[in-house]
C-alpha positions as CSV (number, residue, x, y, z in Angstrom):
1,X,190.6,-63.0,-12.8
2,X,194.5,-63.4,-13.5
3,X,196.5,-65.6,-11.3
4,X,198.9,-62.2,-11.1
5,X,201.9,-63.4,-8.4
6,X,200.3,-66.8,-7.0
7,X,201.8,-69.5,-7.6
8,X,201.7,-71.4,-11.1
9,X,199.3,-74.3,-11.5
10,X,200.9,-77.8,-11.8
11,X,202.0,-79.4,-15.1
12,X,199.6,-80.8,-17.0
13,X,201.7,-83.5,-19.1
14,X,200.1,-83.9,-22.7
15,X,199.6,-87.2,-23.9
16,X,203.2,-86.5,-26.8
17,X,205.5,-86.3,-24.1
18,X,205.2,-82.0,-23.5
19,X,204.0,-80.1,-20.7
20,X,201.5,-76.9,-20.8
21,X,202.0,-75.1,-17.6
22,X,198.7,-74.0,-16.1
23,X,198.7,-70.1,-17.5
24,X,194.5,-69.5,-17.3
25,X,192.7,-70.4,-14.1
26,X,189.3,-69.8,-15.7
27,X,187.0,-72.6,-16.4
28,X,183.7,-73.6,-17.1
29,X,183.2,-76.8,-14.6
30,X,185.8,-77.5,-12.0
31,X,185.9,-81.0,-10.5
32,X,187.7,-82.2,-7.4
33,X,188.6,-85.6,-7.3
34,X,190.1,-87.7,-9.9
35,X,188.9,-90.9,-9.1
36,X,186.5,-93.1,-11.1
37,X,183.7,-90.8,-11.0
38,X,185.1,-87.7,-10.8
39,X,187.5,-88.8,-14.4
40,X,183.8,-90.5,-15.4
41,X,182.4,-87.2,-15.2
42,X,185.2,-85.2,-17.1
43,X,184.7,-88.0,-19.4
44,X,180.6,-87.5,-20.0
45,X,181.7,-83.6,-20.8
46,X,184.0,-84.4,-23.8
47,X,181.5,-84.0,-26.4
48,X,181.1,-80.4,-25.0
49,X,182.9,-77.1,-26.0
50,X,183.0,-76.9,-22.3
51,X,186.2,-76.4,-20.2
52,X,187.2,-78.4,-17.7
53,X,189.8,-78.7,-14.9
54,X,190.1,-81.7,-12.4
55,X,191.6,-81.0,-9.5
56,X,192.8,-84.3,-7.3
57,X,195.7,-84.3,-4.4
58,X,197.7,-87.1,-5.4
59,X,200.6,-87.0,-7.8
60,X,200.0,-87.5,-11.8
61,X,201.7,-90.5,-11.8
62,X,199.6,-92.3,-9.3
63,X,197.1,-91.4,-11.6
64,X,198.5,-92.9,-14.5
65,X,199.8,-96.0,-12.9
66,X,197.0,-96.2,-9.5
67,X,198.8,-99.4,-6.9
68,X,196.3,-102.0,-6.7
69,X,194.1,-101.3,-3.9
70,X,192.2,-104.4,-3.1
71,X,188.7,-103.3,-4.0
72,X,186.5,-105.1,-6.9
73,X,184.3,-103.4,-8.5
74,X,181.0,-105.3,-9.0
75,X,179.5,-103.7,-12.1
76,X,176.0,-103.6,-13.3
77,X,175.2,-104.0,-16.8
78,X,174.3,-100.5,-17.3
79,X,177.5,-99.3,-15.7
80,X,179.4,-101.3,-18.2
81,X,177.0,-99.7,-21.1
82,X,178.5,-95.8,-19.1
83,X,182.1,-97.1,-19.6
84,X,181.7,-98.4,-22.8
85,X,180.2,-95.1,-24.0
86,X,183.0,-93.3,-22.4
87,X,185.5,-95.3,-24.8
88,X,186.9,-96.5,-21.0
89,X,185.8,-100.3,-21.4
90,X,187.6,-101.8,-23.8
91,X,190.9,-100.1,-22.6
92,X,190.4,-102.6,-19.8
93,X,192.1,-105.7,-20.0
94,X,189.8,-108.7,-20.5
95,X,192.0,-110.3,-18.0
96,X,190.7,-107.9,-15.2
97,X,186.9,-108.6,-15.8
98,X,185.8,-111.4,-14.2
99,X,182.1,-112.0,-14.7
100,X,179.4,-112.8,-11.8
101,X,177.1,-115.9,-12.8
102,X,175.4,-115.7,-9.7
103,X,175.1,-114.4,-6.0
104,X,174.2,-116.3,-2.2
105,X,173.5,-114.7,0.6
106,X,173.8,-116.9,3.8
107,X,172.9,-117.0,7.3
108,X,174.9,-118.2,9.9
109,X,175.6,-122.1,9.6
110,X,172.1,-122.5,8.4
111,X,172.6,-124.7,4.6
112,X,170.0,-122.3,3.0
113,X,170.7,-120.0,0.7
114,X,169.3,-117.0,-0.9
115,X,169.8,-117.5,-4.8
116,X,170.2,-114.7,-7.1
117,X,171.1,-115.5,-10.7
118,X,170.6,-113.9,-14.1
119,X,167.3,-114.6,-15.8
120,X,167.6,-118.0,-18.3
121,X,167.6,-116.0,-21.6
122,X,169.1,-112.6,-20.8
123,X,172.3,-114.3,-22.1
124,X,174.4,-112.0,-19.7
125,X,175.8,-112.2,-16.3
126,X,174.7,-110.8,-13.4
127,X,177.5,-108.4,-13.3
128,X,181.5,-107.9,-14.3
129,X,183.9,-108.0,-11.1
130,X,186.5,-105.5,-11.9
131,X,189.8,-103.9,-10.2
132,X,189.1,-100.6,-9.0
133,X,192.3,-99.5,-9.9
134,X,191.9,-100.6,-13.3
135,X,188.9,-99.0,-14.0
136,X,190.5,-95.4,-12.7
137,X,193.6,-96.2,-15.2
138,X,191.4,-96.6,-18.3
139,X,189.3,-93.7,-17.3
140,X,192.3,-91.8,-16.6
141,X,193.7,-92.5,-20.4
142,X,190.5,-91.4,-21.7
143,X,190.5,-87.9,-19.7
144,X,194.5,-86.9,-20.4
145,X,193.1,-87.4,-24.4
146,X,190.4,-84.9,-24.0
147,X,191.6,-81.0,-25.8
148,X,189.3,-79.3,-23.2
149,X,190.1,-80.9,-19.9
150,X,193.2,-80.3,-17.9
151,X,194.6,-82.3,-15.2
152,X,195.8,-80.4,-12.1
153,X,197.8,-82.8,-9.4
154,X,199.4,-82.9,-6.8
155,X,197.0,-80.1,-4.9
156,X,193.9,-80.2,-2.1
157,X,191.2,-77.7,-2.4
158,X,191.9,-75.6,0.8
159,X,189.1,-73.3,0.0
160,X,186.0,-72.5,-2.0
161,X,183.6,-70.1,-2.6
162,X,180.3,-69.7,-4.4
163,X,177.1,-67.7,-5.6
164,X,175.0,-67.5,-8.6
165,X,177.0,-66.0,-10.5
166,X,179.8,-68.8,-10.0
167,X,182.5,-70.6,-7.9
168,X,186.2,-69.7,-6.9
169,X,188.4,-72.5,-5.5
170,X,191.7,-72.0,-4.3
171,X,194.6,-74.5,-3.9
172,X,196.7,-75.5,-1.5
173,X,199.8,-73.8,-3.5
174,X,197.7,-70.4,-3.4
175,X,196.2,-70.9,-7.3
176,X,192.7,-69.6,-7.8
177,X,190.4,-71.5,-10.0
178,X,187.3,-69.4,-11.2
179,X,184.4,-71.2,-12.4
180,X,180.2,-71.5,-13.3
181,X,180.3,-74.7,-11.8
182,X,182.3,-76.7,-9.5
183,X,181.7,-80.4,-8.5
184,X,182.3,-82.2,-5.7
185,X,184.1,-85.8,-6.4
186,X,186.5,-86.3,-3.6
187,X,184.8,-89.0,-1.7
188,X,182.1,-89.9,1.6
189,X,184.1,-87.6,3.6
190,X,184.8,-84.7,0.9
191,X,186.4,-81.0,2.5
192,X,184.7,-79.6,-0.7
193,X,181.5,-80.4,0.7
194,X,182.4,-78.9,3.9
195,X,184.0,-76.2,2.5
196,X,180.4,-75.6,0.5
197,X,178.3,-75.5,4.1
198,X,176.6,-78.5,2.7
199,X,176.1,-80.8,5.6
200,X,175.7,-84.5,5.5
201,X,174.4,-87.6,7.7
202,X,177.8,-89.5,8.4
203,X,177.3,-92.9,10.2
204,X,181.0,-94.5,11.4
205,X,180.4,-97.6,11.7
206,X,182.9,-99.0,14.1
207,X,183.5,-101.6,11.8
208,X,186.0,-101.9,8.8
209,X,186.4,-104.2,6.2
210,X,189.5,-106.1,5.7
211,X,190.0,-107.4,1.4
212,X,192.7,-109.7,0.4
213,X,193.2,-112.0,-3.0
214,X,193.8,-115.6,-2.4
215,X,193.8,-118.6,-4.3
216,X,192.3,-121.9,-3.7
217,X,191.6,-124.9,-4.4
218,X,187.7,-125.2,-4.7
219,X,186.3,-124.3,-7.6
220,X,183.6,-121.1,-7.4
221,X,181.9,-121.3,-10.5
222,X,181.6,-117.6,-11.0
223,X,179.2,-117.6,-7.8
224,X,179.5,-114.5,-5.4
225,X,178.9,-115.4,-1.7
226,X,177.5,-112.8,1.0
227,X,178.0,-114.7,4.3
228,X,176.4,-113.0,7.4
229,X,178.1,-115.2,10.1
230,X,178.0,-114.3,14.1
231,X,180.0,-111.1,14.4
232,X,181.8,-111.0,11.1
233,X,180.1,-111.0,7.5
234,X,182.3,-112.5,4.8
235,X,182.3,-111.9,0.8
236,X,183.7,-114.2,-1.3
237,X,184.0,-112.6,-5.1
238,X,184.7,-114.4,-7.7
239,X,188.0,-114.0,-10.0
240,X,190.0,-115.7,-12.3
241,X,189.6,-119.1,-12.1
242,X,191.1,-120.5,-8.5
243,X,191.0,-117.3,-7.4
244,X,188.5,-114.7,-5.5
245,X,188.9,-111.7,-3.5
246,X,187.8,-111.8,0.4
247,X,186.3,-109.6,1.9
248,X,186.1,-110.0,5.9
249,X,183.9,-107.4,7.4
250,X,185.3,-107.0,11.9
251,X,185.0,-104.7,14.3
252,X,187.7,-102.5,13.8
253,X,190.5,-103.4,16.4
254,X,189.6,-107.1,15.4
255,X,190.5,-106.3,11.6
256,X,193.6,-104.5,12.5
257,X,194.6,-107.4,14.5
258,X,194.5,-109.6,11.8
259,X,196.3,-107.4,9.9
260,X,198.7,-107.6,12.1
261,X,199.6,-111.6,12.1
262,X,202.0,-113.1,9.8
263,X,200.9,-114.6,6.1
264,X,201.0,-118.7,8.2
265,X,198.9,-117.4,11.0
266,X,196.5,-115.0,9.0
267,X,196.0,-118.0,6.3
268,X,195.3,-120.3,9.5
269,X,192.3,-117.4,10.5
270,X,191.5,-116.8,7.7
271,X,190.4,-120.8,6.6
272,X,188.8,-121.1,10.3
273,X,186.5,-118.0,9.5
274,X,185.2,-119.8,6.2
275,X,184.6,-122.5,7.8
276,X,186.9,-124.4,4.9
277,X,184.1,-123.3,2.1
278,X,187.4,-122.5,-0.5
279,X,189.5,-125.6,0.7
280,X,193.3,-124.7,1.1
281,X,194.2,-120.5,0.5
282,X,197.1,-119.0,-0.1
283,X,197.4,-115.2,-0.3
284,X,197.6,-113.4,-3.8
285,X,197.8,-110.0,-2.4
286,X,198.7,-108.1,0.3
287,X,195.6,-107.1,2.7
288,X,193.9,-103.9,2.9
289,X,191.6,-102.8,5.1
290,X,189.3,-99.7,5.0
291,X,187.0,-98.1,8.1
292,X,183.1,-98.3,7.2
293,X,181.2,-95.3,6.6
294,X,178.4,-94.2,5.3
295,X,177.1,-90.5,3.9
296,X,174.3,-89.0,3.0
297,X,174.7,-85.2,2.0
298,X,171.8,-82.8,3.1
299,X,172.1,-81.5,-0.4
300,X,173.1,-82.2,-3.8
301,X,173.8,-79.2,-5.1
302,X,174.3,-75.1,-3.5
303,X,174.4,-72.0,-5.7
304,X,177.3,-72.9,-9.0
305,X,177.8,-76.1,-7.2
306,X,176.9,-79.8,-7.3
307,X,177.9,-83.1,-5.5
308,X,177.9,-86.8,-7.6
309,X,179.8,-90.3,-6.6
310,X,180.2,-90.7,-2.5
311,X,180.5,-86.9,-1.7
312,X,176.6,-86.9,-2.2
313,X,175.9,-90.7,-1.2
314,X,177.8,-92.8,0.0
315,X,176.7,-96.5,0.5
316,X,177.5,-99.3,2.7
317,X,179.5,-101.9,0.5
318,X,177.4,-105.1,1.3
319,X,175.1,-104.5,-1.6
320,X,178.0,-103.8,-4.1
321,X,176.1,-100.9,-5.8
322,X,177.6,-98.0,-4.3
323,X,180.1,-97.4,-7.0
324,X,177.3,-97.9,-9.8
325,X,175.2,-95.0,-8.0
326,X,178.2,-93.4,-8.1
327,X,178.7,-93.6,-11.7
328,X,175.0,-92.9,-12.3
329,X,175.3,-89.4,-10.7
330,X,177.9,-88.1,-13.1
331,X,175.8,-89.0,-16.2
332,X,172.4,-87.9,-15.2
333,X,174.2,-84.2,-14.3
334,X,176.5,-84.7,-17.2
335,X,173.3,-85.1,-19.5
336,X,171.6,-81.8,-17.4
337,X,175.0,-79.9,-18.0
338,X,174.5,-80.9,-21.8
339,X,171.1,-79.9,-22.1
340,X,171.3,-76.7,-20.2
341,X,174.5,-76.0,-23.2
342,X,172.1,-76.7,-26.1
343,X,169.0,-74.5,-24.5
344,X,171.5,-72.0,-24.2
345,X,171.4,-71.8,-20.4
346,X,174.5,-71.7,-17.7
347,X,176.0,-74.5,-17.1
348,X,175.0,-73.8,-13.2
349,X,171.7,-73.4,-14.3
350,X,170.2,-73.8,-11.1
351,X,166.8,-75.2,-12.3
352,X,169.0,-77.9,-13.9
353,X,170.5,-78.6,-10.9
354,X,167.5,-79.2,-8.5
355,X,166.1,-81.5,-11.0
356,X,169.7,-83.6,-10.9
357,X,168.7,-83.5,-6.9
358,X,165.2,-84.6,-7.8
359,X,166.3,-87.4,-9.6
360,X,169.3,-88.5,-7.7
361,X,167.3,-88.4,-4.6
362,X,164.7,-90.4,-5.8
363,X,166.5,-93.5,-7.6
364,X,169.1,-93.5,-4.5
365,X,167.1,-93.0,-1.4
366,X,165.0,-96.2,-1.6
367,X,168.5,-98.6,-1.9
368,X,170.2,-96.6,0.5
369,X,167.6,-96.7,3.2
370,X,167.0,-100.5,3.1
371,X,170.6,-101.0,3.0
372,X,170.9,-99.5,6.4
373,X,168.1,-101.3,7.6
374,X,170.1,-104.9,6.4
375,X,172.8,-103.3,7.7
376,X,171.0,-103.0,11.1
377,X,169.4,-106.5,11.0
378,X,172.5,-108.1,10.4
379,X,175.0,-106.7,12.7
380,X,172.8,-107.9,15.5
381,X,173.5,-111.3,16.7
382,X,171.0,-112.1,19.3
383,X,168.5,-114.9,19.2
384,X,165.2,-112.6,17.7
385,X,167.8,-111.2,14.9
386,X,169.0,-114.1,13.9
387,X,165.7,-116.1,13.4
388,X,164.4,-112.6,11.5
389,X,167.5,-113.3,9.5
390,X,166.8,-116.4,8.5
391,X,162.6,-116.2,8.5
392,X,163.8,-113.2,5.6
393,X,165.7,-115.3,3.7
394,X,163.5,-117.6,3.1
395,X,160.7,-115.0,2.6
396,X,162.9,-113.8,-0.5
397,X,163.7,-116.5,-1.9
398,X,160.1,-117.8,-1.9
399,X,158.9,-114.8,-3.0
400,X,159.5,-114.3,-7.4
401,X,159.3,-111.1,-7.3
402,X,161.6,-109.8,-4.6
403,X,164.3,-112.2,-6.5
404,X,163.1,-111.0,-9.9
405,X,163.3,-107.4,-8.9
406,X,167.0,-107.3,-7.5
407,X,168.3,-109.5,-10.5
408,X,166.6,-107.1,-12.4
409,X,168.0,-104.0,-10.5
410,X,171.6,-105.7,-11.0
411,X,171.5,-106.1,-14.7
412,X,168.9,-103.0,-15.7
């Protein structure tokens, strides 16, 4: 198929300074959405003779140079390994990794706490806290280096089309993209799903989180705290040292009134709501806020077509492991893709593909489900919820192997 008299694609700026104007809309995989997985993904292909276009909506230089957007990213050990094998790790600065000793989960103004740390002679933490935006620049190097994969900004999938025998998108400025494969990247509430007729369970939860930096003046030893107070829940990550990145989880209107208040009288809230536990705060970023919502697609893959990161699942962010499931996704259908290319098989291969569902479905479902049944226990502030609350607490943290098994989970 020739692109004849539509429109020509955007420029794709090579990394010497040139441009190569999009000429050939015919590719092997098609993915929409450059962010970390979607780039992660393009990434995982670059071993391959494969071609590849990205398609994302925003511009290429808020690609190159993404604004800080408030969100950490607590990494598990084996997401660390993915980046590192992507060559997107050590592009990172060490400044932006801030490693996670240890976790506690509290109740309320009960004392106890539920104690998650990593085991005495793993000699590693629990996890690396990292700047989402930082992780999408380094990822987003690695991609614009790749000869076989090509960058197309600045443009929303409007439509898309596909069968066994492959997959036509078509941008908003009229190009056509043919391809064996495309793959959904462009997050929870992605049109390319839609656009697919894959369905999805999508819960809005009424509730939105509200994330700022601040410093302080207690020290936080590296410990993460998951606070489930009477109708707010608060995170407290741990950064650089004097400094962590709180994460106040509202009713909706609430959050956007705080948003609302100046720096003095949001500083004043804020220190009210943790009850002092950081000592005096001052604000080290501006605040963000972001509506809850969770997804869960009906499918993982149609005909030539396949869903990874929050397009297929995405999580609630109390457990801090949606983005690792995320970057999970890519690699196990990265690794099908590869396989299918050796065997001599299409890279749509659909056998390949319902064993990625398999598989995804399997190592998700069990995390995402209890999740949403924490979620559900814990937004609930009556008397019988609250003693549950605490009664499972201290069940866990009595219990070795509950401990043991989501320590291990974190650092597998």
């Amino acid at each position: 198929m020739s692109l004849g008299s539509v429109p020509p694609l955007h420029e794709d700026r090579r990394p010497d300074g040139g441009t190569l104007m999009g000429s050939d809309d015919n590719f092997d995989i098609v993915v929409v959405g450059a962010g970390p997985v979607g780039l992660s993904f393009a990434a995982s292909l670059a071993q391959s003779e494969l071609k590849v276009a990205v398609v994302e909506q925003n511009t290429f230089d808020s690609l190159a140079n993404p604004a800080f957007d408030g969100r950490e990213i607590a990494l598990t050990n084996a997401s660390i390994r993915t980046l590192r094998e992507l060559g997107a790790w050590d592009v990172i600065p060490a400044s932006d990794k801030s490693a996670l000793q240890g976790a506690r989960v509290l109740n309320g103004s009960s004392a106890f706490a539920l104690r998650f740390d990593p085991p005495s002679n793993s000699g590693e933490p629990l996890g690396v806290l990292v700047p989402n935006c930082r992780i999408r620049e380094a990822l987003f190097k690695i991609v614009r280096l790749q000869d076989r994969a090509r960058l197309l900004c600045g443009h929303s999938v409007v439509d898309a089309t596909n069968s066994q025998e492959g997959a036509v998108v078509t941008l908003s400025n009229g190009a056509r993209l043919t391809a064996r494969l495309v793959v959904a990247a462009d997050s929870r509430l992605s049109a390319t799903r839609d656009l697919l007729g894959i369905g999805a369970d999508i819960n809005r939860l009424g509730h939105s989180m509200l994330i700022c930096r601040v410093r302080h003046e207690r020290a936080h030893h590296q410990i993460a705290i998951e606070w489930f107070d009477h109708h707010q829940t608060i995170a407290m990550l741990p950064l650089a040292e004097g400094m962590s990145s709180l994460l106040l989880t509202l009713r909706s209107n609430e959050a956007y009134r705080l948003l609302a208040f100046d720096d003095d009288l949001f500083l004043s809230e804020l220190t009210k709501r943790c009850r002092g536990r950081l000592g005096k705060m001052t604000l080290a970023s501006k605040r963000h806020t972001y509506p809850l919502v969770t997804t869960w697609a009906h499918k993982f893959r149609a005909p030539s077509a396949a869903l990874i990161g929050d397009a297929a699942i995405g999580m609630h962010p109390v457990t801090a492991h949606g983005f690792n499931i995320g970057l999970s996704s890519q690699k196990q259908l990265a690794r099908g893709i590869m396989t299918a290319c050796r065997d001599g098989r299409n890279v749509g291969d659909p056998d390949m593909l319902h064993i990625y569902e398999r598989r995804l479905r399997l190592s998700a479902a069990p995390l995402y489900h209890a999740t949403n049944i924490l979620i559900g226990l814990y937004s609930r502030d009556h008397l019988a919820a609250r003693l549950a609350r605490h009664l499972g607490l201290r069940f866990a943290q009595h219990v070795p192997l509950v401990r043991h098994g989501i320590s291990a989970e974190l650092q597998r």
